[in-house]
C-alpha positions in Angstrom: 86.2 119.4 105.8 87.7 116.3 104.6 88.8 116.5 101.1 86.8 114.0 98.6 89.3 114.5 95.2 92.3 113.0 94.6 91.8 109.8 96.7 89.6 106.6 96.0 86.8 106.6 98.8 85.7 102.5 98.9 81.9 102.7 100.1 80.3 99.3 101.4 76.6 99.3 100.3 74.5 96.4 102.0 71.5 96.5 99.6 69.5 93.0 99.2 67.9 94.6 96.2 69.7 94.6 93.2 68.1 97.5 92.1 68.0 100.1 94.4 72.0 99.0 94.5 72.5 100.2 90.9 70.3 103.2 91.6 73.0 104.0 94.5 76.2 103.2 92.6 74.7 105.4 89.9 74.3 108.2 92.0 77.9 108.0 93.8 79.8 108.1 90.3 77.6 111.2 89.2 79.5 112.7 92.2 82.4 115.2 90.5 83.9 116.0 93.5 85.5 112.5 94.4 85.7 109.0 93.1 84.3 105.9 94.6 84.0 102.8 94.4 80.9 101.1 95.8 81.5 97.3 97.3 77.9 95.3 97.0 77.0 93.4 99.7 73.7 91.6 99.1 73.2 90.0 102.9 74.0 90.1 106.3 76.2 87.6 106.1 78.4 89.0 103.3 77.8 92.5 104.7 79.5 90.9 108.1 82.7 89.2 106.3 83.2 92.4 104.7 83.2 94.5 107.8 85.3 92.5 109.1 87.9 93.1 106.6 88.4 96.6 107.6 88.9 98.0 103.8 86.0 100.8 103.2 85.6 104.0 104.3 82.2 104.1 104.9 79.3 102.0 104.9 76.0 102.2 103.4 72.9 99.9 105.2 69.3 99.1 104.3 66.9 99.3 106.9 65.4 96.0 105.9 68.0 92.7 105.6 65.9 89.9 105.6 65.3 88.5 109.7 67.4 90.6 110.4 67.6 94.6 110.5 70.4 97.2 109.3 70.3 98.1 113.0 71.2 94.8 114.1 74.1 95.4 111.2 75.2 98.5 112.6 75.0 97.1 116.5 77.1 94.0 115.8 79.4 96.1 113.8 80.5 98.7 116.6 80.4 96.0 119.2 83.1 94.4 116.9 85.4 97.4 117.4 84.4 98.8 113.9 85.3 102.7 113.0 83.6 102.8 110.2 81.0 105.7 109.4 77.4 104.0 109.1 74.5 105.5 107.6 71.0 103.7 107.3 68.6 103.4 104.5 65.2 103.6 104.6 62.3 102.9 102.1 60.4 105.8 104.0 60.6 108.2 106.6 60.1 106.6 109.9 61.1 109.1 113.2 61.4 105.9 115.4 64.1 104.1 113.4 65.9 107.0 112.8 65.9 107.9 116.4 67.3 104.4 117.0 69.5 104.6 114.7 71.3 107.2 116.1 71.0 105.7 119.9 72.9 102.7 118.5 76.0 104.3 117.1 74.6 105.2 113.2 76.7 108.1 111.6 72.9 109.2 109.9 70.2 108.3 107.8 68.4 108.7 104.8 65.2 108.0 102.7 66.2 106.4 99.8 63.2 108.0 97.8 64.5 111.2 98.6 67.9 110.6 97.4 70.3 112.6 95.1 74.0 113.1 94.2 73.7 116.4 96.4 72.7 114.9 99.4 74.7 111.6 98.9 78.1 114.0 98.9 76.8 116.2 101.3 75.8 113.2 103.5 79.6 111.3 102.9 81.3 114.3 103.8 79.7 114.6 107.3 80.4 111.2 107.9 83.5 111.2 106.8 84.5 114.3 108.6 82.1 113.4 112.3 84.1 109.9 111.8 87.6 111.8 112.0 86.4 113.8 114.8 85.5 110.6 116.8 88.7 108.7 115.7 90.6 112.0 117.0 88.6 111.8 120.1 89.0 108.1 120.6 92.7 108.5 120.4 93.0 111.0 123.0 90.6 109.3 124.8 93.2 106.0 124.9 95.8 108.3 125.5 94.0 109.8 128.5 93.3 106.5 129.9 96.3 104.8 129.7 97.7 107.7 131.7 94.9 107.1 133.8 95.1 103.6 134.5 99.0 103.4 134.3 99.7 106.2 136.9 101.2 105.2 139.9 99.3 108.2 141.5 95.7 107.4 142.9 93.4 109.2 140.4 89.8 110.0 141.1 86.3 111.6 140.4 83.5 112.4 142.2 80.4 114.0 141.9 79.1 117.4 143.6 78.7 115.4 147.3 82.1 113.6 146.6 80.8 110.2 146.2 83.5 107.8 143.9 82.7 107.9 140.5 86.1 106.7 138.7 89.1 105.8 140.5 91.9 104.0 138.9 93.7 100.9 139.9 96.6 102.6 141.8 93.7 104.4 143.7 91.7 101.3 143.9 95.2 99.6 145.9 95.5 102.9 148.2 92.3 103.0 149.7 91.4 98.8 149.3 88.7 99.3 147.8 86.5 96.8 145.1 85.8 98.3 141.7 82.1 97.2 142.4 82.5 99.2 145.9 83.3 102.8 144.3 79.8 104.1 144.3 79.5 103.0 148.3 82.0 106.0 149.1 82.3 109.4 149.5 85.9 110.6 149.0 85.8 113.2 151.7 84.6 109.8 154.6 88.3 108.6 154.6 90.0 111.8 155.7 90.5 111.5 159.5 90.7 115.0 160.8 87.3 116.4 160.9 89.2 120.0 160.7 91.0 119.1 157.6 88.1 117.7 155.9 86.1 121.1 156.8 89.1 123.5 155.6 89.0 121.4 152.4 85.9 121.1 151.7 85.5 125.2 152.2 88.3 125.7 149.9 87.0 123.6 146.7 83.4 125.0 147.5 85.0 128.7 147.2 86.3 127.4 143.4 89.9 127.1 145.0 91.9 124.8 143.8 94.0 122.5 146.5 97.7 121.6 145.6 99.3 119.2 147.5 97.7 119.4 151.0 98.8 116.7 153.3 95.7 114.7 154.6 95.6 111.4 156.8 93.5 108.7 155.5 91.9 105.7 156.8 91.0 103.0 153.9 88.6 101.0 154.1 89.9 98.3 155.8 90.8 100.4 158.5 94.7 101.1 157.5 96.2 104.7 157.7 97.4 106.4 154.8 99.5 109.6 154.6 99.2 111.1 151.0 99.2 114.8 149.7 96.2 115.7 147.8 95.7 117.8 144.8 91.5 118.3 144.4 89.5 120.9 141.8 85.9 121.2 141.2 84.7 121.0 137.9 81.7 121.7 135.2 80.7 119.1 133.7 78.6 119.7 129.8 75.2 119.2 131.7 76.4 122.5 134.3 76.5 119.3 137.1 79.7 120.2 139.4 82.0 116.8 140.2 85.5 116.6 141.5 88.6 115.3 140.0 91.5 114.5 142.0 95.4 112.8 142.9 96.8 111.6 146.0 100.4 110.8 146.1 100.7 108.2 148.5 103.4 109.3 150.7 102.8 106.9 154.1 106.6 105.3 153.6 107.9 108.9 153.6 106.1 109.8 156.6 107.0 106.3 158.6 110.6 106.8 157.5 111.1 110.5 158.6 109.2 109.0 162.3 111.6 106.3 162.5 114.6 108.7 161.6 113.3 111.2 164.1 113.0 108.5 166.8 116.7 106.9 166.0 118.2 110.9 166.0 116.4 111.2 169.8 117.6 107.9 171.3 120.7 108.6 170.0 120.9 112.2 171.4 119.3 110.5 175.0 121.9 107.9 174.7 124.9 110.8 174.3 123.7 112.6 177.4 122.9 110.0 179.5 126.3 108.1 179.1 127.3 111.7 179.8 125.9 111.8 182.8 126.8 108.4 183.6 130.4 108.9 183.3 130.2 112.3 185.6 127.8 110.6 188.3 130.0 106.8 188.6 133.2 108.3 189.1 131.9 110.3 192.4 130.1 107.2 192.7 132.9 104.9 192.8 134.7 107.7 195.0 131.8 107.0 197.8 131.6 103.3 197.3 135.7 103.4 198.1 135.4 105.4 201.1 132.7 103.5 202.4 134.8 100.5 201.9 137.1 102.6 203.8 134.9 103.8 207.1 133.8 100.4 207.3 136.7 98.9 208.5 137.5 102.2 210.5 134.2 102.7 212.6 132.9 100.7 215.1 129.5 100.3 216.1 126.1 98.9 214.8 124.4 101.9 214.8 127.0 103.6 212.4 127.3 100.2 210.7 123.9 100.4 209.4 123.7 104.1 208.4 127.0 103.0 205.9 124.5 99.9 204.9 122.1 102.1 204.0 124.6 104.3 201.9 126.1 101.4 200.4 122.7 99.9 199.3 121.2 102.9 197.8 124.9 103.7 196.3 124.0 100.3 194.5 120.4 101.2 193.4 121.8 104.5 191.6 124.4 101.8 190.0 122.0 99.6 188.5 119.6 102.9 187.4 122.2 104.2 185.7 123.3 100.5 183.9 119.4 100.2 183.0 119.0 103.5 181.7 122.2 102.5 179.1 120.9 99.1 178.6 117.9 100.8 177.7 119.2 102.9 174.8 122.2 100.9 174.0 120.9 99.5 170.2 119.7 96.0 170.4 122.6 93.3 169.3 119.7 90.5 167.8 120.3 87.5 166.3 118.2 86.9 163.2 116.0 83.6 162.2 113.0 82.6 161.2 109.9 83.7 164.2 106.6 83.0 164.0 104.3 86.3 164.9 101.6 84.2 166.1 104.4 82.0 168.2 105.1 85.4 170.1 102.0 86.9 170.8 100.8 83.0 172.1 103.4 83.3 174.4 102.9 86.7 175.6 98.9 86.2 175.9 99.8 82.9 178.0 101.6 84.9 180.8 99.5 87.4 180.4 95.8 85.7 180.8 96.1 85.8 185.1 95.9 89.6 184.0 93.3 89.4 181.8 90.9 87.2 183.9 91.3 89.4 186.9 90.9 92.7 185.2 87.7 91.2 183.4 89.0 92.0 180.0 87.4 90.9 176.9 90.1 89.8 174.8 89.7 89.6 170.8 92.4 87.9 169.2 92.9 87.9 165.4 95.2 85.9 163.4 95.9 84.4 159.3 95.2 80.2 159.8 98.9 80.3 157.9 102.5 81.5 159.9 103.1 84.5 159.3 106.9 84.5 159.4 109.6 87.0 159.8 113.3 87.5 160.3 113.7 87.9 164.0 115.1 87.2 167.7 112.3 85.7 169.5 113.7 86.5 172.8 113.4 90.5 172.2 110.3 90.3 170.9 108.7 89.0 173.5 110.2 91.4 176.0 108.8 94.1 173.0 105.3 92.6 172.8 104.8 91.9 176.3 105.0 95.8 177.0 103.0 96.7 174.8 100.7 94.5 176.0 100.8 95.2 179.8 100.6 99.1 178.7 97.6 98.1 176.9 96.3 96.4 180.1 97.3 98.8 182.5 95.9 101.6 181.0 92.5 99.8 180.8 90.9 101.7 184.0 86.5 101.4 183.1 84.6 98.4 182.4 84.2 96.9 180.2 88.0 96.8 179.5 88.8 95.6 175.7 91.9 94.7 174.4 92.0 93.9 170.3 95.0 91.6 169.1 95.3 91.2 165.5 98.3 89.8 163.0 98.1 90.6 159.3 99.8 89.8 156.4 99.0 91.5 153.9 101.4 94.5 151.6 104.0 93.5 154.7 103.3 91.5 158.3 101.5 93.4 161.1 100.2 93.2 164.6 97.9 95.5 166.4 97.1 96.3 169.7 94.3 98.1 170.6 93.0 99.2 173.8 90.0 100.8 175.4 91.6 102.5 177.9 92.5 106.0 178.7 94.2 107.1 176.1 97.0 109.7 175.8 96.9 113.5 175.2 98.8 115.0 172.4 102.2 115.9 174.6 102.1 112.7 176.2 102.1 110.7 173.0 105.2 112.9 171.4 106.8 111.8 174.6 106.0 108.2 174.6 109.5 106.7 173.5 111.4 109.4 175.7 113.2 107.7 178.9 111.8 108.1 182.0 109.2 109.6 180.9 105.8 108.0 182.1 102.2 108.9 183.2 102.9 105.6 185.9 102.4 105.9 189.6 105.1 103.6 189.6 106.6 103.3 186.2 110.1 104.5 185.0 110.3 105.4 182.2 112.3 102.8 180.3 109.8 100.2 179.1 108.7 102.2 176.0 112.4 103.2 174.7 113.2 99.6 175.2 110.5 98.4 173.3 111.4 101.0 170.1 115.5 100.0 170.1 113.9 96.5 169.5 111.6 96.9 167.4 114.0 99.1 165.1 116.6 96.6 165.4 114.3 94.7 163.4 113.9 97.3 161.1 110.5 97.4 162.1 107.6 100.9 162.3 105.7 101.1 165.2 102.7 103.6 164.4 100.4 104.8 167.7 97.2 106.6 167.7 95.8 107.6 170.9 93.1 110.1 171.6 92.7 110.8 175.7 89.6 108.7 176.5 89.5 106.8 173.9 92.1 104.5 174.3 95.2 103.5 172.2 96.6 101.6 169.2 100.0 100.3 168.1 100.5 98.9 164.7 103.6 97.4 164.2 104.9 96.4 161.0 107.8 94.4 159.7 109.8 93.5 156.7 109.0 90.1 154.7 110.8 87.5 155.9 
């Protein structure tokens, strides 16, 4: 209980009867158990200005001020940010007002004709003490939120079917989302994996809590997100079940360790197959020398073209072998200014012939401004144009659809969707490996080509694919 003695208690008292302010001065220095000292303020006006100067402890108001209302007082008082403790007066006992009163923010009430020093003390040290409670509360409250709005961690709650109640602003960035567009969403709608939603949602439904369980999330402007989520259901006062929860963004994690990943298995690929380079040329070389050789020895057409037909297809193993280095030798580039939509232009220009004839809808997205990056314009149209011709190639039912889109948003980036016939989960961990391909007639060394140049430019090339459903690469660069 707050204690009354030994400290000066300053009491605003809005009274515009003279009388009935005497009557409650009178009654506040009969009080033993404190001293006060009551500050008279005859209207609204005055009663305002004082407020406003932020130097009593609690406040005193009569019901009627003239036009204007002690409720109206204690509404424009709160709205102003004061912490003072109000309590209305009232000539008689009215349920309504009081019930008002209490709606609006009013500490309590009393009937002035039923007022005595007994229940004027017991009265100031309610207020007093409910008025230290909410400060307490308000405090942690600020605290709370700061930590709320300030973490770099997306914070959220939801209510028992998961829709968005509160999210923070770091949440608010992760998922691009509008503050107005939080009640539009239920959390558990951007997780990707139907399984991983259904394990979760069993989980937290059998009161267990979930600590940093990795999920894959699509925002809502269609971006994927990696991020590890930490989710408990709680009670709310009312016995209404909601859900608070973090997710740790941790998509540049994920990207980097793929990018690492792919580097450490070109570069293993590289060592063997200049391995197997060195030990298949110098035999090589030994049967291009002899042939040399039995050339000038033998006589005859019919030998003559047998050693033509060695000699040629000695030469075909030669130029596999220089591709398959060329293809996982690390892309020398030369750096300068490049225009995303100036590549993609060019490659859809050669590439229209294929389009046409394949009766392929094309839908082609770009920013009305350049979206520039650091790059050699040569390699990434070589880079672009298979991707492209995968994404056209694997388009086998009608009608084919091929999406094209450059953003620049958090950092430039171009998709490439398809509708075509997708890629199972093997073939899509095998994607970047050479000569590997699902091709009648390809070999292998488009795709690894493509990923040295695009991580020459220190760029991340993300692919989802789902078999009969078609695929999408999203590659994205640094800022120029």
């Amino acid at each position: 209980m707050p204690q009354l003695k030994n400290r000066l208690l300053n009491v605003m008292v809005v009274e515009d009867d003279e009388d009935d302010y005497f009557i409650m001065n009178d009654y506040l220095q009969s009080i033993t158990s404190g001293t006060f000292k009551a500050h008279w303020c005859y209207s609204y006006s005055t009663a305002i200005e004082r407020m406003r100067q932020n130097d009593c402890d609690i406040c005193f108001v009569d019901y009627r001020l003239g036009i204007k209302t002690g409720l109206d007082f204690i509404s424009q008082s709160l709205a102003e940010g004061s912490e003072m403790p109000f309590i209305l007066l009232t000539g008689k006992g009215n349920p309504e007002i009081d019930r008002q009163a209490v709606v609006i923010g009013a500490t309590d009430y009393l009937v002035k004709g039923e007022l005595t020093p007994e229940k004027l003390e017991r009265c100031i040290r309610y207020a007093l003490e409910r008025s230290t409670t909410l400060k307490a509360l308000k405090a942690n409250e600020k605290k709370y939120r700061s930590i709320f709005e300030k973490s770099k961690d997306a914070i959220f709650i939801g209510d028992h079917k998961g829709r968005l109640i509160q999210i923070n602003s770091a949440g608010l960035d992760l998922l691009q989302l509008e503050p107005l567009q939080i009640d539009q969403y239920r959390f558990f709608d951007f997780i990707i994996d139907h399984n991983v939603k259904k394990n979760i949602l069993e989980l937290i439904n059998n009161e267990q809590e979930i600590k940093d369980y990795e999920v894959e999330l699509k925002t809502a402007m269609g971006q994927v997100k990696y991020c590890l989520l930490t989710l408990s259901n709680e009670d709310s006062d009312n016995h209404t079940l909601y859900y608070q929860g973090i997710l740790h963004d941790i998509t540049e994690r994920k990207r980097n360790e793929k990018a690492s990943l792919n580097i450490e298995k070109l570069a293993a690929a590289g060592r063997l197959v200049r391995t197997l380079a060195h030990e298949v040329r110098n035999p090589l070389n030994n049967i291009n020398l002899s042939l040399e050789q039995l050339m000038d020895i033998v006589k005859g057409d019919e030998s003559h073209m047998y050693m033509e037909i060695i000699n040629r297809n000695s030469g075909r193993i030669n130029s596999l072998i220089t591709e398959l280095l060329q293809s996982l030798r690390f892309s020398d580039i030369k750096l300068t200014p490049v225009s995303l939509q100036d590549v993609i232009h060019e490659n859809l220009n050669v590439a229209k012939d294929t389009i046409a004839l394949k009766s392929i809808s094309l839908d082609y997205k770009e920013p009305e401004t350049p979206v520039m990056i650091m790059g050699d314009k040569e390699k990434l149209h070589l880079a672009f144009s298979n991707l492209i011709n995968n994404a056209m190639e694997a388009i086998e039912k009608s009608p084919g659809k091929l999406f094209i889109a450059i953003e620049d948003k958090v950092k430039p980036s171009v998709s490439i969707q398809d509708n075509g016939i997708g890629m199972s989960r093997e073939d899509l961990g095998r994607l970047f490996e050479p000569y590997y391909t699902t091709k009648r007639n390809g070999m292998g060394l488009g795709m690894p080509s493509t990923l040295n140049i695009l991580q020459a430019h220190n760029a991340f090339i993300d692919v989802k694919s789902e078999p009969g459903e078609g695929t999408t690469f999203t590659i994205t660069f640094e800022k120029a």
